[in-house]
Backbone as a ProteinNet text record, in pm:
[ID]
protein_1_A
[PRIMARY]
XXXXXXXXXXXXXXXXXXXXXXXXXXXXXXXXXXXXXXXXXXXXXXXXXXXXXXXXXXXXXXXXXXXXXXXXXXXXXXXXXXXXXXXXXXX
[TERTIARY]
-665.1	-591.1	-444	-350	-260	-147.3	-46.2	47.4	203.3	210.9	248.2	433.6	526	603.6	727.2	786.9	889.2	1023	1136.7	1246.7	1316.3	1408.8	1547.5	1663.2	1687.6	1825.7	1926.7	2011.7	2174.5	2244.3	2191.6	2255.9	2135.3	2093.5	1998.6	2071.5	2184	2211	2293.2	2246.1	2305.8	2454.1	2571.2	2663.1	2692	2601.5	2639.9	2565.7	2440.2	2343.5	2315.5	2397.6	2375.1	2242.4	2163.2	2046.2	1960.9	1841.7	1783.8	1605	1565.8	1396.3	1348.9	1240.6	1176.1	1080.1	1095.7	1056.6	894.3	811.3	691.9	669.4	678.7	660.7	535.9	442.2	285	318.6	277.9	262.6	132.4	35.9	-79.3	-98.7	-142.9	-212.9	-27.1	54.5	172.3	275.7	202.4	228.1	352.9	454.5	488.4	505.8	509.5	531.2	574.3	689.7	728.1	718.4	695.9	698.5	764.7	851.9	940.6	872	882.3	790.7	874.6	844.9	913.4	982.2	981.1	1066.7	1196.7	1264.5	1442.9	1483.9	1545.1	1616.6	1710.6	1810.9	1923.6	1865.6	1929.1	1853.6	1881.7	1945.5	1962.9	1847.4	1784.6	1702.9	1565.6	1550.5	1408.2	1352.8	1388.8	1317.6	1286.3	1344.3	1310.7	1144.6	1123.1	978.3	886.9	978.8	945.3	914.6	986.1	950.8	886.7	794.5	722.9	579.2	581.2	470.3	440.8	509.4	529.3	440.3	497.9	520.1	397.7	349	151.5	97.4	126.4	36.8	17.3	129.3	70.7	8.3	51.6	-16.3	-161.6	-245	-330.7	-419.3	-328.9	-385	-395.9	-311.5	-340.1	-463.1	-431.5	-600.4	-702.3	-705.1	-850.1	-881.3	-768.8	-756.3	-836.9	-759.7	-846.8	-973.4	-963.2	-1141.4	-1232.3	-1185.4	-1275.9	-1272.3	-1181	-1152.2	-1261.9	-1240.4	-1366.7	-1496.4	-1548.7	-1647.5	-1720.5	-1647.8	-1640.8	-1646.7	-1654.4	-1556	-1464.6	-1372.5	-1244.2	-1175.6	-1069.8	-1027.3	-914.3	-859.4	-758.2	-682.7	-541	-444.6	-333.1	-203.7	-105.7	-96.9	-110.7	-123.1	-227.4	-362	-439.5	-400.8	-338.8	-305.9	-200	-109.4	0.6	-59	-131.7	-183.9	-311.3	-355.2	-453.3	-363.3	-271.9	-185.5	-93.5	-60.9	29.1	-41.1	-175.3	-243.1	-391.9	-369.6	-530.7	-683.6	-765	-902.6	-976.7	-1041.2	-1144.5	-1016.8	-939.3	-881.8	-918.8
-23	-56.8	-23.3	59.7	61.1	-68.9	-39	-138	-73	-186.9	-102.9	-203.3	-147.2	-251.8	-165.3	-249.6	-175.4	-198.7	-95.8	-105	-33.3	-106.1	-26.7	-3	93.6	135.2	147.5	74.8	111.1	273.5	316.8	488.4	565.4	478.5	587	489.1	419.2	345.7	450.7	469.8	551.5	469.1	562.4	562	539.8	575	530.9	395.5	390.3	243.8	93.1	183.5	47.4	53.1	131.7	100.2	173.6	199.5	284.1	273	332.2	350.5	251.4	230.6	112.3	244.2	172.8	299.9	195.7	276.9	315.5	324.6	245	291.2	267.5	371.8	340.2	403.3	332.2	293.9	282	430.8	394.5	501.1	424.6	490.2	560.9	491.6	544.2	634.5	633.2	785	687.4	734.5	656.9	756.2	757	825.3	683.6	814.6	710.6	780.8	667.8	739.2	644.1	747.3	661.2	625.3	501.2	468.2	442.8	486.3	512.5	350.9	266.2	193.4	166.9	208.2	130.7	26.6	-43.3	-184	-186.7	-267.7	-312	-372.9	-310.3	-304.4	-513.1	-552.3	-711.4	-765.6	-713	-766.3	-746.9	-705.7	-685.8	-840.7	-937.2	-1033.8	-1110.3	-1058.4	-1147.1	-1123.6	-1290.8	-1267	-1151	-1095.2	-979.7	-888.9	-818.3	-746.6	-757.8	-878.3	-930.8	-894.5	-958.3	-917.5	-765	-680.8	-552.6	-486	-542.7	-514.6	-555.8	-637.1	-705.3	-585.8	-577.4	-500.1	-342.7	-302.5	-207	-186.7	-324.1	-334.9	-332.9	-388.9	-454.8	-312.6	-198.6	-50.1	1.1	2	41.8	15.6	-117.3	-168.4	-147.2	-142.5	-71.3	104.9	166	306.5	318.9	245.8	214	178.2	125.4	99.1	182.7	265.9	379.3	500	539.1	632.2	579.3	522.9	475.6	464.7	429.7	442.8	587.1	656.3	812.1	908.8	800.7	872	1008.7	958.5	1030.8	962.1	1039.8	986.5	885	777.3	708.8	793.9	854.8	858.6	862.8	851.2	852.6	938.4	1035.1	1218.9	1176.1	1127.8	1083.2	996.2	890.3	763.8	811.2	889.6	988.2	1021.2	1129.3	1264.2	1130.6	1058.3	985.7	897.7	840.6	749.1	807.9	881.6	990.1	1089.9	1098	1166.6	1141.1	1019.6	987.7	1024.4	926.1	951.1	1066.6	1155.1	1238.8	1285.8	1333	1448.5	1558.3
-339.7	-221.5	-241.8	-121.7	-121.3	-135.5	-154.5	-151.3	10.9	81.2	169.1	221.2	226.3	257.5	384.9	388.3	499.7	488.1	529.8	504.7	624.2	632.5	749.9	690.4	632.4	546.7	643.5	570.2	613.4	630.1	518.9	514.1	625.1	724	813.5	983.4	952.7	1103.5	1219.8	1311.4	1425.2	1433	1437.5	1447.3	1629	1692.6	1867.1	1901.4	1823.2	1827.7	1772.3	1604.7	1534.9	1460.3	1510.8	1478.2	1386.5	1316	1237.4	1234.1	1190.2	1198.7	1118.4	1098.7	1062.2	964.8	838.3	747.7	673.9	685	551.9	475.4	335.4	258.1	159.4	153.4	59.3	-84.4	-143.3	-307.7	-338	-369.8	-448.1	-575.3	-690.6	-795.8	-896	-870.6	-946	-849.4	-720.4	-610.9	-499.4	-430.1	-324.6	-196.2	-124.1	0.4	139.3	214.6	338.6	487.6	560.6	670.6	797.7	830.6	992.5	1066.5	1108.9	1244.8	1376.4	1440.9	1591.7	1647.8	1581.6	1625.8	1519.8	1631.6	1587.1	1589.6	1452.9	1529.9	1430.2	1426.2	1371.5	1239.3	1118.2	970	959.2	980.2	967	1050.1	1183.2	1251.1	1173.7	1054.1	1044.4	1013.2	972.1	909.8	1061	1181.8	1332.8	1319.9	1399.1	1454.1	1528.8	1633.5	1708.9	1620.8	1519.7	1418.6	1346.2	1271.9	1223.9	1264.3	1363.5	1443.7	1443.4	1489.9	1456.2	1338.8	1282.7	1107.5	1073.2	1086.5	1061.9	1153.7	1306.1	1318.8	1268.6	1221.9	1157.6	1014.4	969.5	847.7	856.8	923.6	990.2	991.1	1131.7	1124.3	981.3	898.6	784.9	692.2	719.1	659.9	705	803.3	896.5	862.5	873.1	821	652.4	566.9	389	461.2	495.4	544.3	598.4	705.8	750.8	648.2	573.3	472.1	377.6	319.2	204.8	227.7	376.5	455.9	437.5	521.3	487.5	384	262.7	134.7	84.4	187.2	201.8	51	-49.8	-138.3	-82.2	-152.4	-145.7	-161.7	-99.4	-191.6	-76.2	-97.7	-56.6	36.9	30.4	121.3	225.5	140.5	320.8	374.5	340	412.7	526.3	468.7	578.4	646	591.6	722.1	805.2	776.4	887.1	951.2	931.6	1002.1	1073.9	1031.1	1142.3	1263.6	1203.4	1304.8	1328.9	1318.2	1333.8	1237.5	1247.3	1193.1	1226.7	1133	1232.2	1309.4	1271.6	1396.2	1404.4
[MASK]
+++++++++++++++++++++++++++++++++++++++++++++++++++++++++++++++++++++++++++++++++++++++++++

């Protein structure tokens, strides 16, 4: 099982918004890879409830994703967890 956590960096805040991407980051087998997720918010706002929620549910997709992958026996690794989460199962 992956290890999966999230971050909003300061050195990525829009200079007209304030604001920055809500980043990805998977950790499996020694490997890490990240990926932006289309929502922006103010890097101090991440610990809000609204974001929270957020933040489970894509955890949530993720886990369902390890799950159909292994089903399938697609390998674990960092590279599929990207390319299927970014573009879907069976694409």
């Amino acid at each position: 099982m992956a290890n999966y956590s999230f971050l909003c960096r300061d050195s990525k805040v829009s200079s007209k918004t304030g604001m920055a991407p809500i980043e990805l980051s998977i950790v499996l087998n020694g490997k890490r890879t990240y990926i932006a997720l289309p929502r922006k918010i103010k890097p101090a706002d991440i610990k809000k409830s609204e974001n929270q929620d957020y933040l489970d549910a894509v955890r949530l997709k993720l886990l369902q994703l390890e799950n159909e992958l292994m089903k399938a026996g697609v390998e674990l690794s960092v590279d599929n967890i990207k390319h299927y989460f970014k573009h879907g199962f069976l694409c």
